[in-house]
C-alpha positions as CSV (number, residue, x, y, z in Angstrom):
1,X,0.0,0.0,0.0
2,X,2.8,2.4,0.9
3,X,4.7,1.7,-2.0
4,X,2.1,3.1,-4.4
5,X,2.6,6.2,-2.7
6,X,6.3,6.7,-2.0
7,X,7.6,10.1,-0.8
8,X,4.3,11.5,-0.1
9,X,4.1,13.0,3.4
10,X,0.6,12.4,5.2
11,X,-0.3,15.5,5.6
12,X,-0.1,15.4,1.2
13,X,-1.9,12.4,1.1
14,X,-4.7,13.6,3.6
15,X,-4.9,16.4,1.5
16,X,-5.3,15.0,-2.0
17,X,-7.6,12.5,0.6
18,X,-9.9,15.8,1.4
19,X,-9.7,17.3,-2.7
20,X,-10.9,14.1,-3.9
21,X,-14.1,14.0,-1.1
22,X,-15.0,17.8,-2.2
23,X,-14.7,17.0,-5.7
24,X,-11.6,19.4,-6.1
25,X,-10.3,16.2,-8.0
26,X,-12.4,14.1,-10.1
27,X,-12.1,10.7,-12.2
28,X,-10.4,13.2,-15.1
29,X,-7.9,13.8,-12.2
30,X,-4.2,15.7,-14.0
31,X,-1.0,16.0,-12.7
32,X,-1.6,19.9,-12.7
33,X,-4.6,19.2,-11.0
34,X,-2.8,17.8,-8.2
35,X,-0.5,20.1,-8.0
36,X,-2.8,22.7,-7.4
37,X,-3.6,20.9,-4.4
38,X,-0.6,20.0,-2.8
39,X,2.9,19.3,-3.4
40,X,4.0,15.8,-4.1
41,X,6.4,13.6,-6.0
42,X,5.5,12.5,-9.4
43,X,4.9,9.0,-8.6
44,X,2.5,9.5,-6.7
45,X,0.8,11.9,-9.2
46,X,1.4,9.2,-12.3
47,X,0.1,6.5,-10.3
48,X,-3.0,8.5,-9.2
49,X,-3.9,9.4,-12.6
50,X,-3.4,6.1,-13.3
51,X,-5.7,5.0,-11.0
52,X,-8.5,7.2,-12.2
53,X,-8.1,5.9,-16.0
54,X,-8.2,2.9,-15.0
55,X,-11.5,3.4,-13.4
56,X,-11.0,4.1,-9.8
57,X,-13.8,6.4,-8.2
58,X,-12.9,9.3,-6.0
59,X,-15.0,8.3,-3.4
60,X,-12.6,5.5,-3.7
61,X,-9.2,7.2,-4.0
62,X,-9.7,9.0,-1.4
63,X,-10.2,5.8,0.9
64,X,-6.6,4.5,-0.5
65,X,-5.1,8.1,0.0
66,X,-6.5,7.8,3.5
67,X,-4.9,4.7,4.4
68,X,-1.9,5.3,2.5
69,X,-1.3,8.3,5.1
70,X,-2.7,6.4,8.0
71,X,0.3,3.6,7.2
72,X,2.8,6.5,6.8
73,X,1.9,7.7,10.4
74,X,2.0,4.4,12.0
75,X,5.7,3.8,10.3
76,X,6.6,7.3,12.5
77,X,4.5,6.4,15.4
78,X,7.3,4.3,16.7
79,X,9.9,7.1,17.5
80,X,10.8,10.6,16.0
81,X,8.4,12.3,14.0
82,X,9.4,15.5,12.1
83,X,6.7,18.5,12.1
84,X,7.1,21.4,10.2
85,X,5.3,24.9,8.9
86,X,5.8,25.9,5.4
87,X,6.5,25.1,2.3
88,X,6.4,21.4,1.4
89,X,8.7,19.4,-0.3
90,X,7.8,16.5,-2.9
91,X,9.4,14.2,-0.5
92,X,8.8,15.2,3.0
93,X,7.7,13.2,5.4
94,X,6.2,15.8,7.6
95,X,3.1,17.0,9.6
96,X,1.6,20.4,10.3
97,X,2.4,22.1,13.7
98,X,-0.7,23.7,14.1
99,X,-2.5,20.6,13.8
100,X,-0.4,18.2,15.6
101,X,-0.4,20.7,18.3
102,X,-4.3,20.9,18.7
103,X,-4.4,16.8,18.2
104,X,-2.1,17.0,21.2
105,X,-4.0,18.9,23.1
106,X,-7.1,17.3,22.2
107,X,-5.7,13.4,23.3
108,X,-4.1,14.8,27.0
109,X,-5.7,12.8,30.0
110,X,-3.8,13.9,33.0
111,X,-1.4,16.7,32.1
112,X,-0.2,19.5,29.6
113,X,2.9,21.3,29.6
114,X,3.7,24.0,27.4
115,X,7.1,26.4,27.3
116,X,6.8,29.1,24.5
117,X,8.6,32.7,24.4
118,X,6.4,34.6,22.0
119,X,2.5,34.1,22.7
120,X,-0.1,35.5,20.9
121,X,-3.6,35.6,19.8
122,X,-4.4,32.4,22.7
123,X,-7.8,32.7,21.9
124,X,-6.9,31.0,19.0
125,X,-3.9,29.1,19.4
126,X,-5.1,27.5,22.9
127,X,-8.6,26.8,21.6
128,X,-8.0,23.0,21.9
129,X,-6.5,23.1,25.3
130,X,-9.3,25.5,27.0
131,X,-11.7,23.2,25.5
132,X,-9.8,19.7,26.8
133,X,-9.5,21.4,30.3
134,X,-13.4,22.2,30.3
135,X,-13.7,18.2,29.2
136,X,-11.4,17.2,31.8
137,X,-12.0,19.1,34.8
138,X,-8.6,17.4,36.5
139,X,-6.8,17.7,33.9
140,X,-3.4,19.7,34.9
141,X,-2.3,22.3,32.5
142,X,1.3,24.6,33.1
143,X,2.2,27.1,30.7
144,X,5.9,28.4,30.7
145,X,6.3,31.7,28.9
146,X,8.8,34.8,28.5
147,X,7.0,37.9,30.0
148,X,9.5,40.5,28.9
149,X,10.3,44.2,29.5
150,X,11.3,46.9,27.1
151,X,14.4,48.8,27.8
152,X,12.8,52.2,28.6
153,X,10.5,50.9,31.2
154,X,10.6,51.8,33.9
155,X,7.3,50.4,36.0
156,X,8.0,47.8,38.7
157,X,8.1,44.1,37.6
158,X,4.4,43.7,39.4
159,X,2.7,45.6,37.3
160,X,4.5,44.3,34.1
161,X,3.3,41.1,35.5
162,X,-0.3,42.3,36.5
163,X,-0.9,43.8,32.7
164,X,0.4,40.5,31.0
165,X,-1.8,38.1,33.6
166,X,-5.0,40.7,32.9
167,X,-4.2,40.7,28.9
168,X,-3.8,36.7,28.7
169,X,-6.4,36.2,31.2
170,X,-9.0,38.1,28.7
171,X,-8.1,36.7,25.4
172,X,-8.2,32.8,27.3
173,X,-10.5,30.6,25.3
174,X,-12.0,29.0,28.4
175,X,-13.3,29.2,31.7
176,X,-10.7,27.4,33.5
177,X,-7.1,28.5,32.8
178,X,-3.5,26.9,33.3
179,X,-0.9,27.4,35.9
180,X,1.1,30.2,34.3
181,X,5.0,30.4,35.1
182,X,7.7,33.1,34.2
183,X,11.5,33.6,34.9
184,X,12.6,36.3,37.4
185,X,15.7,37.0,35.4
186,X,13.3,38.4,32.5
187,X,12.5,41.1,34.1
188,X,16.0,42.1,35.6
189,X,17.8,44.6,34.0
190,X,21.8,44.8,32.8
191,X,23.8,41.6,32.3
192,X,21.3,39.9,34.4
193,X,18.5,39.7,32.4
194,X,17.8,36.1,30.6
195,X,15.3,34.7,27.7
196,X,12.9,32.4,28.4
197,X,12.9,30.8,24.6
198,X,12.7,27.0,25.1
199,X,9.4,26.1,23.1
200,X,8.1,22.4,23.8
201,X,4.7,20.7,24.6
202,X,4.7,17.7,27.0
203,X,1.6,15.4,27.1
204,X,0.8,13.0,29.8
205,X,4.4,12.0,30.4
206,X,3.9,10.4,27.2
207,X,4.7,12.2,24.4
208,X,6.8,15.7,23.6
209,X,7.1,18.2,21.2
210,X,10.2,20.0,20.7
211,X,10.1,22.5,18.4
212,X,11.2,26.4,17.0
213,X,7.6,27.2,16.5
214,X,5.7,29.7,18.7
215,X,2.7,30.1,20.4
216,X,1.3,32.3,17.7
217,X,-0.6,31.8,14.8
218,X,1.6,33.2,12.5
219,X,4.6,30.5,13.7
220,X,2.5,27.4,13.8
221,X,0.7,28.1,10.2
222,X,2.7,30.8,8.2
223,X,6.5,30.8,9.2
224,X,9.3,28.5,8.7
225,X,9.6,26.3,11.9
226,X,10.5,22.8,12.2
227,X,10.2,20.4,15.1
228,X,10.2,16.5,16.4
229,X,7.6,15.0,18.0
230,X,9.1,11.8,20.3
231,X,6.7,9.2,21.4
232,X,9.3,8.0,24.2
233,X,7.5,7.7,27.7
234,X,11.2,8.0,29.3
235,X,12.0,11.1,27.4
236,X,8.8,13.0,28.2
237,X,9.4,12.0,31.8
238,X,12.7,13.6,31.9
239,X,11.9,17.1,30.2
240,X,8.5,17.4,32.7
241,X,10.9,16.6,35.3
242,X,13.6,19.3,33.9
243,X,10.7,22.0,34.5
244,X,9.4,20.5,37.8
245,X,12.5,21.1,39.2
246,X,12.6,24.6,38.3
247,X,9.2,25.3,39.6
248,X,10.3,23.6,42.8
249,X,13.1,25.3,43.5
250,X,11.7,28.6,42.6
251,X,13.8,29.3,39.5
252,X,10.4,29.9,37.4
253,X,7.4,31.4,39.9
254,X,3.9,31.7,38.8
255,X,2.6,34.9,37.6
256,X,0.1,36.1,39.9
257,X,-3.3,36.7,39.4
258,X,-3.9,34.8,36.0
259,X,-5.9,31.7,38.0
């Protein structure tokens, strides 16, 4: 099944999947025609036209499509899985940030953990986690972020925290919100002051996402940005621990007010 498909990512394959439902793609299917669609190898596109001469429905395509992506998945499922935003190659075998991010969300049982430095527009980009946390009412969600301070300003770091807590706290897509950490050393000034840019998703002590992406819509659907998602119980554990121990200890404190 694979094979008729080599060097198609899922994400193309889902895609061609999806054109060939709507009737974007039809039993007169072309190679432009696919390109249109999506970027792929073309393989893939002579053996789908193929396909189609030979008689093949698109109700029915779009079935093989569907499994041919489903058996590309489950080939990545084991181990290291690259994720990515932007343009696709004909051979890559890659997922979408934005959407492996709200499937992650979406699957969490027990606890979410999310580092990011830029956040914006959470109404949007935390839409699957607000609504997983009204789901699960014990579910535990952290979020790790980078509340920073412009040269020139000169307020006290409580009300640089009290304006970003009252900003996120309005534009949160949901009724119960996360534990919200920063780092002191943000908000210090001179040769003391530090970046809080490490940008990773951890999910029941199961899985983790490590990647350059932001918390913003622009990063997980319009930049650049590459990442790996790592189904390794043993590696999750570690990195959850790595930020436990710096809430412990106090290196990170929660921002007050957001809860």
């Amino acid at each position: 099944m694979g094979s008729l498909f080599e060097g198609a990512s899922a994400s193309s394959l889902r895609a061609l999947a999806s054109a060939f439902r709507a009737g974007q793609l039809t039993s007169g299917v072309s190679a432009l025609a696919i390109s249109r669609v999506c970027a792929c190898p073309p393989t893939v596109s002579d053996t789908l036209c193929g396909l189609a001469r030979d008689g093949m429905a698109p109700a029915h395509l779009a079935l093989l499509l569907d499994s041919a992506a489903e058996g590309v998945e489950a080939r990545m499922a084991g181990g290291a899985e690259l994720v990515w935003t932007g343009p696709e190659t004909t051979v890559a075998h890659s997922r979408d940030t934005a959407v492996v991010v709200s499937e992650l969300f979406a699957s969490a049982k027990r606890s979410v953990l999310v580092s990011t430095f830029v956040l914006h527009q959470a109404e949007m980009v935390f839409k699957a986690l607000a609504d997983r946390m009204c789901e699960i009412p014990e579910l535990r969600a952290q979020l790790f972020v980078h509340v920073g301070q412009k040269d020139n300003d000169r307020r006290h770091d409580s009300e640089i925290l009290r304006e970003f807590a009252d900003k996120l706290r309005k534009a949160w897509p949901g009724p119960s919100r996360p534990f919200l950490y920063y780092d002191p050393r943000s908000l210090a000034t001179g040769e003391d002051r530090a970046t809080w840019h490490a940008k990773v998703v951890v999910i029941d002590e199961e899985t983790s996402f490590v990647t350059s992406a932001n918390f913003t819509r622009w990063a997980q659907e319009r930049n650049v940005e590459a990442g790996v998602l790592i189904r390794n119980a043993s590696f999750a554990r570690q990195l959850r621990q790595q930020f436990d121990s710096l809430v412990q200890s106090r290196a990170v404190i929660e921002v007050p007010g957001f809860r």
